[in-house]
N, C-alpha and C positions, 0 to 999 in steps of 0.2 A: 504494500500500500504506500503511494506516495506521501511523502511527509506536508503539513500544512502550514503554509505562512502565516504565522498570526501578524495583523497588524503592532505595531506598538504600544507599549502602556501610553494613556493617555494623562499626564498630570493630575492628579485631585484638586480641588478647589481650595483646601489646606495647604495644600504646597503651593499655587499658584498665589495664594495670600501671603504667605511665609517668603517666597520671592520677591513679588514685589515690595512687601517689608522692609526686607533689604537691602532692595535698591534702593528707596524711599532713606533709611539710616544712611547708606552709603554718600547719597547725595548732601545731604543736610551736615554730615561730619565732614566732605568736601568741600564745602558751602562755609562751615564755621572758621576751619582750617585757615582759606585763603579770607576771609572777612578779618580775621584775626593776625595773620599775616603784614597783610598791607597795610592796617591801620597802626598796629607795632611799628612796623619800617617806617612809614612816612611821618609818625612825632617821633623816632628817634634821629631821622633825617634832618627834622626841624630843629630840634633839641641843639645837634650839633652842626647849626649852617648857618651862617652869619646874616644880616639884613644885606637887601631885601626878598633872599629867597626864604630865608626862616618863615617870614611872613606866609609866600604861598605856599610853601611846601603846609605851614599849619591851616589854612585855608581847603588846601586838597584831603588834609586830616579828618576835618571837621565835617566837608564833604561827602567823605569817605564812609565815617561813622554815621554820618544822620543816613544815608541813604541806606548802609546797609543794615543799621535798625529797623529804619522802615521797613527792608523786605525780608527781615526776618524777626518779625515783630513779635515777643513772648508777650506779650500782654500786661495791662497797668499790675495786674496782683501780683505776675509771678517777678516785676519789677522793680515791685516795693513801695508804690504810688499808692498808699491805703493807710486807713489810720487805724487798723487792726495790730495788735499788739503795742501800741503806742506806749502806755505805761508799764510793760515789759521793759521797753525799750529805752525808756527816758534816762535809767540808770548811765547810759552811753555819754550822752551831752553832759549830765549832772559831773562823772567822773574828770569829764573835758574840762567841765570850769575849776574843779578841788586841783588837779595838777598844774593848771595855769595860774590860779591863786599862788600854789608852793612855787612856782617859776616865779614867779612877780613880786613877791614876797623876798627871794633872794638875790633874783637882779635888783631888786630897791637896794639893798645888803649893801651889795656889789658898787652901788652909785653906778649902774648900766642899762637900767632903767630906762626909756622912751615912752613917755605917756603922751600925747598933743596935751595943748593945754585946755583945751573947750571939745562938748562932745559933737561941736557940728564940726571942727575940725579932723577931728575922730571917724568922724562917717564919713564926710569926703573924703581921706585917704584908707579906708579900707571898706568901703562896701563894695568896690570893683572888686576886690579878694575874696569879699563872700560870695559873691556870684561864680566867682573862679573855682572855689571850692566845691560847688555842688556839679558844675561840671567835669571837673574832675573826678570825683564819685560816680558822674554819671558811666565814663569812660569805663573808671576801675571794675565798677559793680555791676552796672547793664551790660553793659557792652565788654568786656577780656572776661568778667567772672563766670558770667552766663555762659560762655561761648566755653571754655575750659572743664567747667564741667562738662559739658557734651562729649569734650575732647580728652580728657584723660577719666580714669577708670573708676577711681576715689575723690571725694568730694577735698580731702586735706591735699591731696596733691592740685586739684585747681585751686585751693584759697592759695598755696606755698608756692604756684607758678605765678598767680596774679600781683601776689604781693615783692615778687622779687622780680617781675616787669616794671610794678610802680617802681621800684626801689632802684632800678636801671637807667630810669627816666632820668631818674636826680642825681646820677654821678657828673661829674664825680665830685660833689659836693659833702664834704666829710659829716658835716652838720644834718644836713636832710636825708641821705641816702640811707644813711640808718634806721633815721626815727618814721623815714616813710615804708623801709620793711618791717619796722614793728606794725606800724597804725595800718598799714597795708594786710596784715593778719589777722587784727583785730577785726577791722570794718568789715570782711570780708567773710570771718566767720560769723560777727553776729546780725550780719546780712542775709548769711543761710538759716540762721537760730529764728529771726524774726520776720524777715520780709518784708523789713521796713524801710527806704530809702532815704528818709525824713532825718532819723535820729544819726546817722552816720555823717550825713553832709554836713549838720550844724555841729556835730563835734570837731569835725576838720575845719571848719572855719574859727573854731573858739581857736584851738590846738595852732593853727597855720597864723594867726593872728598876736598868739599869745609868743610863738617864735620871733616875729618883726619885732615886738614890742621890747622881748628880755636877749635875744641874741643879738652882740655884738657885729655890725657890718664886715669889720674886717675878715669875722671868723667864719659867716657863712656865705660872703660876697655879696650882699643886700638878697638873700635868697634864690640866685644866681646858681642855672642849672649848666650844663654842656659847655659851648662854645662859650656860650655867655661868662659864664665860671672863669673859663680859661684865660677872656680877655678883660675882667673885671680890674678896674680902677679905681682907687679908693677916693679919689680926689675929683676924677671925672664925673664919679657917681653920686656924691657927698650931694646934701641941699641944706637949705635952711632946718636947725632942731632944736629942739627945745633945751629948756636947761636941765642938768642930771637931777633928780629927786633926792641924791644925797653922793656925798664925798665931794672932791673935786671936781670941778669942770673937766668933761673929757672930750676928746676932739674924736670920737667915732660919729662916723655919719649914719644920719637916722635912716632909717629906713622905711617908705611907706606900706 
């Protein structure tokens, strides 16, 4: 008897699912990968490029990031845009001001102190910094955190990638690149703890505020990251400051 051709198995509807699955992961991890990529390369591009390409190359950054939020958009919750967990969270900002207290507290010590003398002078030289701040959060935490969890396996190994990109950014400034891979840990873990976007931003701005204020210009270059860093001048940078809150007058230049 001749033998009979069977046609071939034909997929099951479980596998054809489970495949395009796959594919579907495949792409989306492809999709994070180079989102994450290019927007790393082009602020560290800026970081370290003099005027006035720093300018666009940060420009193409910013570009870079808003569109590819847009089309890979997680959504306001899983973004932290919600006042759920709020007073979880509050503990965050409260700890921001007790450690900037203890900072301010002993640069007074120090006589290195920088207070403006009125608080409308106050807000005009740092509310640009607080708006600076939440966008830099928004960077850290929506956009490299989000994206690295997808991309590595453990949740501690995206906080410990993200916070030592932040910390990359800022070399090689001895002053910042430290203290932005500690807070780069911190914000990062208690971003996944609570899902709150709110309480991290305004800790960085108390924290990044509370640095201008008690660090000396010389010793962190007026907060002076990359390029900037490297060609920082003390005398070209220096502006009008106030007078020290205690010891001798000192000729560091304040810093906005």
């Amino acid at each position: 008897m001749a033998a009979i051709d069977l046609p071939p198995v034909l997929p099951s509807v479980g596998q054809s699912r489970q495949e395009t699955g796959g594919k579907v992961q495949d792409a989306r991890f492809a999709r994070d990968l180079i989102e994450f990529a290019v927007a790393f390369g082009l602020i560290l591009a800026a970081v370290w490029t003099a005027m006035p390409y720093q300018r666009w190359l940060s420009y193409a950054a910013l570009m870079w990031i808003t569109l590819s939020t847009w089309r890979s958009f997680d959504g306001v919750l899983a973004m932290g845009y919600r006042v759920a967990h709020f007073w979880r969270a509050l503990w965050i900002p409260l700890v921001s001001i007790a450690l900037s207290a203890l900072a301010i507290y002993f640069s007074h010590r120090a006589g290195m102190l920088r207070i403006p003398r009125t608080p409308h002078v106050f807000f005009e030289r740092f509310w640009l910094y607080a708006l600076w701040s939440f966008l830099q959060e928004f960077v850290l935490l929506n956009f490299f955190l989000l994206r690295l969890t997808r991309l590595l396996p453990k949740q501690w190994m995206a906080v410990s990638a993200t916070a030592c990109c932040f910390a990359i950014t800022h070399l090689p400034n001895p002053v910042l690149a430290p203290l932005t891979m500690i807070w780069g840990m911190v914000a990062c873990a208690t971003f996944l703890a609570y899902r709150n976007f709110y309480m991290p931003a305004i800790a960085h701005a108390i924290l990044g505020i509370c640095i201008a204020l008690t660090i000396p210009g010389r010793a962190d270059h007026n907060m002076r990251v990359g390029y900037g860093y490297m060609t920082y001048r003390p005398h070209a940078h220096s502006r009008p400051e106030p007078e020290p809150t205690s010891g001798a007058r000192s000729t560091i230049p304040y810093r906005p």
